[in-house]
N, C-alpha and C positions, 0 to 999 in steps of 0.2 A: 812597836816593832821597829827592829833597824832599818836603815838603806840597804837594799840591796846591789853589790858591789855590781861591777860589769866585769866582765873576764881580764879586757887591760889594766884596771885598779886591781883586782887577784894578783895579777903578773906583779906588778908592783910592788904591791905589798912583802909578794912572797921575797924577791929579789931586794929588798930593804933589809928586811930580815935577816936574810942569810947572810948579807955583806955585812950587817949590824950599824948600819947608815939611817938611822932612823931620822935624823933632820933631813936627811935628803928626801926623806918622805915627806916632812911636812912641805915644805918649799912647795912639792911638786905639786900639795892642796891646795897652798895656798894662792899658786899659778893658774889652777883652774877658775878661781874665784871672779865674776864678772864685773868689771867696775861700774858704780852704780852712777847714772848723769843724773845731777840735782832739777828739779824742775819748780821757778818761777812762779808761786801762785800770781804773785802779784804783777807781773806781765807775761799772761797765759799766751801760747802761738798758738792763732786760729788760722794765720796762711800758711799752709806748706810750701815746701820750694817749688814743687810739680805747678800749684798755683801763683806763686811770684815766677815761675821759669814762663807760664802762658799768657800773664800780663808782659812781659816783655816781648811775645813775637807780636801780640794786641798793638801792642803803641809802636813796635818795630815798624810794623806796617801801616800807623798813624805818621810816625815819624817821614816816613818816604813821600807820604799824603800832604803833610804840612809843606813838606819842603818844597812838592813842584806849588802849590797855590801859591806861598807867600812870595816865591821867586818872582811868580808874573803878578802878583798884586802889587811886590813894593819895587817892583824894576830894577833888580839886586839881585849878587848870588847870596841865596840861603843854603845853611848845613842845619840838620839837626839829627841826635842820632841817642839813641838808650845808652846809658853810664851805668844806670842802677836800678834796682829794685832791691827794697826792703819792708819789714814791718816797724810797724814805727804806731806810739800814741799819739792821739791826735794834740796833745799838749805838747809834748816832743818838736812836734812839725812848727806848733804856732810858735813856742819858746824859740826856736832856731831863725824864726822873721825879725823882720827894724821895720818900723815904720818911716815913711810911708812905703808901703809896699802894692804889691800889684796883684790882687785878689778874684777870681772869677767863681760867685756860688752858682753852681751847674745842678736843674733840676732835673735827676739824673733816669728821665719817665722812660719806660714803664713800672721803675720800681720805686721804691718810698723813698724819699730819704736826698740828700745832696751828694755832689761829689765836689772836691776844689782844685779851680787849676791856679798856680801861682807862676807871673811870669816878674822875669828880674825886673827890677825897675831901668837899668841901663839899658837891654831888651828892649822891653816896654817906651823909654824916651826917644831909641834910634826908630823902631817904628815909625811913632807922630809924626818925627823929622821926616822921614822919606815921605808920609801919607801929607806930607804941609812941601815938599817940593823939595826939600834938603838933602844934602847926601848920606844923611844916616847917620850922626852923628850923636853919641849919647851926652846926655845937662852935664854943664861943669861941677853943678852943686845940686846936690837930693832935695827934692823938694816935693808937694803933695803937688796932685794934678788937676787945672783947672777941669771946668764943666765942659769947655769944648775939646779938649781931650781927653775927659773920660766919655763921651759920646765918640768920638772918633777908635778908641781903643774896645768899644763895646763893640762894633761894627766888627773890626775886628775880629771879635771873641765868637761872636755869630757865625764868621765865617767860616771858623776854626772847628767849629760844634756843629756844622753841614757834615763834615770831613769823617769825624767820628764813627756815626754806624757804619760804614762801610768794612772799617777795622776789624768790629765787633760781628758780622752779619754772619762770622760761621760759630758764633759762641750762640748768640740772642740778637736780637730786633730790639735798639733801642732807639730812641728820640730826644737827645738830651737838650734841655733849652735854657737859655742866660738868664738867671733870675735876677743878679745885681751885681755890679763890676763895684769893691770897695777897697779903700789905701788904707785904710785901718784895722788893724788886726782885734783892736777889740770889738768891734762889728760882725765879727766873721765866727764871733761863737755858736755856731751851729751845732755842734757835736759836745757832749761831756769829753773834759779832758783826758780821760783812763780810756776812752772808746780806740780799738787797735783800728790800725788802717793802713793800705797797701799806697807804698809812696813809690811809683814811677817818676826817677828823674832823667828827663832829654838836655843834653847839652846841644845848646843852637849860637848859629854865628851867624851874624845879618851883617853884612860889607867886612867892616873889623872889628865890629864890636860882640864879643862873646858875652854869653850868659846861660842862663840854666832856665827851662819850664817843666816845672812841678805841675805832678798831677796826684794827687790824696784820695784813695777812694778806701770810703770807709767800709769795715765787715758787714756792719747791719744792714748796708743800702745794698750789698751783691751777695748776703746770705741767703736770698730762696734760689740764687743761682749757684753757690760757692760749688756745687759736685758736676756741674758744667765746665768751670774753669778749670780743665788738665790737656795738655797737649794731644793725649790720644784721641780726645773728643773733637779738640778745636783742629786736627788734621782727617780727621773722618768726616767732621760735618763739611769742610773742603773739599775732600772726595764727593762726597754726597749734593753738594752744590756744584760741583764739575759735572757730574750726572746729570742732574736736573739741566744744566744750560745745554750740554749737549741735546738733550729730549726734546727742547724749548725748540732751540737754534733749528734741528731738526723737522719739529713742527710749524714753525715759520716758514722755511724753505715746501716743505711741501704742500704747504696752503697758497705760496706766492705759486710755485706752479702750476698748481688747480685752474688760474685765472686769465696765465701766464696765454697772450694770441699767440699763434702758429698758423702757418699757411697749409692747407689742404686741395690736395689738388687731385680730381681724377680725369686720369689719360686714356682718351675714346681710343688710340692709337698713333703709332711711329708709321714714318716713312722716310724717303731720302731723297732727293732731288739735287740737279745741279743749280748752280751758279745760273747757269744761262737761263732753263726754265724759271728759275724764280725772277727772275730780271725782268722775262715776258708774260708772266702770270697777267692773267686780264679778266674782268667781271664774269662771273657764268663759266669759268674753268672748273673742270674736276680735279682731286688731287688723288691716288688710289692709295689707302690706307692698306698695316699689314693684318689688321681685324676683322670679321664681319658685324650684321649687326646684332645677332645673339651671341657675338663674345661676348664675357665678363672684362669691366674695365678694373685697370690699375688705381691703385690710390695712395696717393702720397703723401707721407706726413712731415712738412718740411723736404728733404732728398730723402727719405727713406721709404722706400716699399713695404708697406705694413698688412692693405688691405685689396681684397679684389669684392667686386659689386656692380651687383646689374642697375643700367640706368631706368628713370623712370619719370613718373611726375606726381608731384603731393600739392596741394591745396592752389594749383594753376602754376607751382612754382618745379623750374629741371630740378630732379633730385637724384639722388643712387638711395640703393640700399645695400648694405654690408653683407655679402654671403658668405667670407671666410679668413681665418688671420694668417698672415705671411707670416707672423714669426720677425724677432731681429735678423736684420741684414745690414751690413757696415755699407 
């Protein structure tokens, strides 16, 4: 059975016809015709952009993080700020390094698997210098990094990987810890080379020395999360975490109240007297109050009038007891 036509292909056809413009018809097919995009087996995309657009405000906000710690750790202005995000093989990434380079395998817990951060070697050298008392100055010549400087840069990496969850804390709860700081990139085979991976790059400037810090996280390590990473998620679960602090905050405060002394006071009665009488007041004076002794007395909580209550006495000790509530009164 044919296509069944739609009323404006009718219109068309019939109007081809009658003008006797039949190429004019085809064109108009073949204008409809959708152009088809070729699709890659051999480097399939498993990040969408909704997911590379949520690692960017992720390290956006790592980014902001870095910058005030390292500021007051190397006694320097730092800048660091997102450039890019793309998909990338993890061959791709190692192909694009020189040794020696500056390698951080990050065990990326609670999930399987590693992530890497790679920071420039010139980066990396101005560091030392600052963390050894120098002005930040990066090596004249590339060279691999003594043992007391890859301890010194580990320390470092530590510090860097505190910073982390905090980023992450409206996507997932992670823990990520330094498993091994290496300048050799053939050490750093962790991943099959075809394995796709989300490559965040931060450009950072320590005094005047620029460089770039890469961060490679691979599909497989954040695939039982990969339907968590979208913006709509990671601004809800924000909402959702402003919720909760508000509750929290709220609960706090009214437990610090609960506890919170105040002065309570009840007043047997007022009167007024001068100056003079009180000057001469003397042992065994009366004073005549404006209550008797079956009023009820006032009770103050702080200056506020809250309660009235008959006095009395409980276990040898003066007491009142409450017979009624005033109610706020300013």
């Amino acid at each position: 059975m044919g296509d069944i036509l739609s009323q404006s292909e009718i219109d068309s056809l019939l109007s081809a016809l009658t003008s006797g413009n039949a190429d004019e018809l085809e064109l108009t097919k073949e204008s409809d015709v959708q152009e088809v995009k070729p699709y890659d087996f051999a480097n399939p995309s498993k990040f969408s952009k909704e997911q590379l657009r949520t690692f960017e405000i992720i390290f956006d906000n790592y980014s902001r993080l870095l910058t005030s710690f390292l500021t007051g750790y190397l006694r320097t202005n730092v800048q660091a700020e997102i450039v890019n995000s793309e998909q990338i093989t993890y061959n791709n990434f190692t192909n694009s390094l020189t040794n020696p380079t500056i390698l951080g395998i990050v065990d990326f817990e609670p999930f399987k698997g590693s992530i890497i951060l790679e920071l420039s070697t010139n980066i990396g050298y101005a560091i030392i210098d600052r963390i050894l008392g120098g002005p930040g100055y990066p090596m004249t010549e590339i060279r691999d990094l003594s043992d007391i400087e890859k301890v010194l840069l580990e320390r470092v990496f530590v510090q860097m990987l505190k910073l982390m969850p905090e980023s992450w804390e409206n996507v997932v709860h992670i823990s990520p810890k330094l498993d091994k700081l290496e300048t050799n990139i053939q050490f750093a085979q962790v991943l099959p080379p075809n394995e796709l991976t989300a490559l965040i790059t931060v450009d950072m400037k320590i005094g005047g020395v620029q460089g770039f810090f890469n961060i490679c996280i691979p599909y497989v390590v954040i695939e039982p999360i990969a339907q968590l990473i979208n913006t709509a998620n990671w601004f809800g679960s924000k909402k959702d975490k402003e919720d909760d602090d508000k509750e929290i905050y709220a609960k706090q405060v009214e437990d610090k109240l609960e506890i919170a002394q105040i002065d309570v006071s009840a007043i047997i009665g007022n009167t007024k007297i001068s100056v003079g009488e009180f000057v001469n007041l003397a042992e065994g004076d009366i004073i005549m109050l404006d209550s008797f002794v079956n009023s009820e007395l006032s009770v103050k909580v702080g200056n506020l009038l809250k309660f009235k209550a008959k006095p009395g006495v409980s276990r040898g000790r003066n007491a009142i007891q409450i017979t009624s509530f005033i109610g706020r009164r300013e």
